[in-house]
C-alpha positions as CSV (number, residue, x, y, z in Angstrom):
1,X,-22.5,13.6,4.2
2,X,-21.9,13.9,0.6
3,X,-24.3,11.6,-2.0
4,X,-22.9,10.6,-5.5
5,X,-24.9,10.2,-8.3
6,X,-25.1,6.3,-8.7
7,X,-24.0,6.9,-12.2
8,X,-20.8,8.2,-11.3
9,X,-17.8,6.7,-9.5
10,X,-17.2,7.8,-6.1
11,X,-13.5,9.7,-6.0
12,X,-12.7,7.5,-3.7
13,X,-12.5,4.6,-5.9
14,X,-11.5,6.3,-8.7
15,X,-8.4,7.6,-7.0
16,X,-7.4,3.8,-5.9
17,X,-8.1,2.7,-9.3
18,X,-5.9,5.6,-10.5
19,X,-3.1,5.1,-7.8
20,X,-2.9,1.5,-8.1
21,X,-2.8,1.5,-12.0
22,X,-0.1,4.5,-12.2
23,X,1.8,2.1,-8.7
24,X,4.2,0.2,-11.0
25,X,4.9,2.5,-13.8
26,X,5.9,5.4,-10.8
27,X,7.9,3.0,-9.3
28,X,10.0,2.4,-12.3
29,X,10.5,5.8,-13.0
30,X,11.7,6.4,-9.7
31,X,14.2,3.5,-9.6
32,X,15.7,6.2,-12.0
33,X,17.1,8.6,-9.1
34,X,16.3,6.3,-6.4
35,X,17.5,2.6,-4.6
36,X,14.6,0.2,-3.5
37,X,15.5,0.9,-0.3
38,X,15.6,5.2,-0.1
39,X,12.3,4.9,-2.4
40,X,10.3,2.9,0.4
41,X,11.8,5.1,3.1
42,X,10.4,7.8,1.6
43,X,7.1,6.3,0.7
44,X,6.8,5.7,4.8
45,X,8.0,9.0,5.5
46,X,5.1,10.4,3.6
47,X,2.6,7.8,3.7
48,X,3.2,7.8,8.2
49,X,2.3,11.4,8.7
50,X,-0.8,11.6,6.8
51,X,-2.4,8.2,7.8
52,X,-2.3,10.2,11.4
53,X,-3.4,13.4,10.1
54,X,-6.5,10.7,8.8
55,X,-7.3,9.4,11.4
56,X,-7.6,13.0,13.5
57,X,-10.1,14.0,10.8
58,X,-11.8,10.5,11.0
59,X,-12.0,11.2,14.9
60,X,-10.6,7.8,15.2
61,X,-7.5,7.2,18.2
62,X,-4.2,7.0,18.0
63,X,-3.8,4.9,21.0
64,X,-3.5,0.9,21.2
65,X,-5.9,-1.1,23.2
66,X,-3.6,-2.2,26.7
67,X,-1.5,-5.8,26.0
68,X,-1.7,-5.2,21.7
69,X,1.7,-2.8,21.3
70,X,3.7,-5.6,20.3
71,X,0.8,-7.6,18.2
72,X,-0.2,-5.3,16.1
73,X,3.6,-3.8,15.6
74,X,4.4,-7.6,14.6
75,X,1.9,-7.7,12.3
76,X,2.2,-4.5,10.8
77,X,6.3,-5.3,10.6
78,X,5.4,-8.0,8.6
79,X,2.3,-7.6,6.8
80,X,3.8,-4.0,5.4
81,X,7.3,-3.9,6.2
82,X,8.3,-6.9,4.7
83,X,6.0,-7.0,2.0
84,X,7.2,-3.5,0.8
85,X,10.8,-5.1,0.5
86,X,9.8,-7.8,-1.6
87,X,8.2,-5.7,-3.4
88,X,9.9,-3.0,-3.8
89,X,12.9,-5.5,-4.8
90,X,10.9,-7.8,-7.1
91,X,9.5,-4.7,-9.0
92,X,12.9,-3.3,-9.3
93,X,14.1,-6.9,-11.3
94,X,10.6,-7.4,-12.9
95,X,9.1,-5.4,-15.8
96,X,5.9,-2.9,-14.2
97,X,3.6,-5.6,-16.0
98,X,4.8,-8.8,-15.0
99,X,5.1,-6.9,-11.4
100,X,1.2,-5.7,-11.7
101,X,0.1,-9.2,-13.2
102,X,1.7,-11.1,-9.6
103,X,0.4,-8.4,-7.9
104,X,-3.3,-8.9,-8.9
105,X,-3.4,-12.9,-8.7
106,X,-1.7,-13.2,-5.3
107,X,-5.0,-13.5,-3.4
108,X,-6.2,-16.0,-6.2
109,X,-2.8,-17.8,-5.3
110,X,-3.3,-17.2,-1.6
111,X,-6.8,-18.9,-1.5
112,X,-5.3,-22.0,-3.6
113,X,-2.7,-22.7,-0.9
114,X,-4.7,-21.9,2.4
115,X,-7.3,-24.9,1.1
């Protein structure tokens, strides 16, 4: 395995950084040529295929543990299907940083109400 010079940021990060700064200001562009809802099919229909092709390179299965289809599909439905409406629909009414601000403080705001 590859070892980065502690003085440097692994690419790893740096492309999250990257992807999640450039998020909002993409999306807007986008909503240009594109509805909330064609733009977030197509995010799937891209993001989908190489999550797999990820996880064959990170030898890691494909296959769900027997009784957890329908758990984990729930939770996925809602934890990235739903959430991906909201938000593609909120950013679609909200300026990129008003969008990126809620964005950022939602686990601040989720701690407050889980106490």
């Amino acid at each position: 395995m590859l070892r980065w010079r502690q003085n440097l940021p692994h690419p790893a990060l740096a492309y999250v950084v990257l992807a999640w700064g450039l998020n909002f200001s993409v999306i807007k562009v986008a909503y240009r040529d594109f509805q909330p809802a064609a733009l977030g099919l197509l995010r799937y229909a891209f993001m989908l295929p190489l999550l797999a092709l990820w996880c064959v390179w990170a030898k890691q299965g494909l296959k769900y543990e027997p009784g957890t289809f329908w758990k984990l599909n729930l939770a996925g439905f809602l934890g990235n299907g739903i959430y991906m409406v909201f938000f593609l629909e909120g950013l679609r009414t909200a300026p990129p940083l008003t969008a990126a601000i809620a964005l950022a403080t939602s686990p601040i705001i989720t701690v407050c109400l889980s106490v």
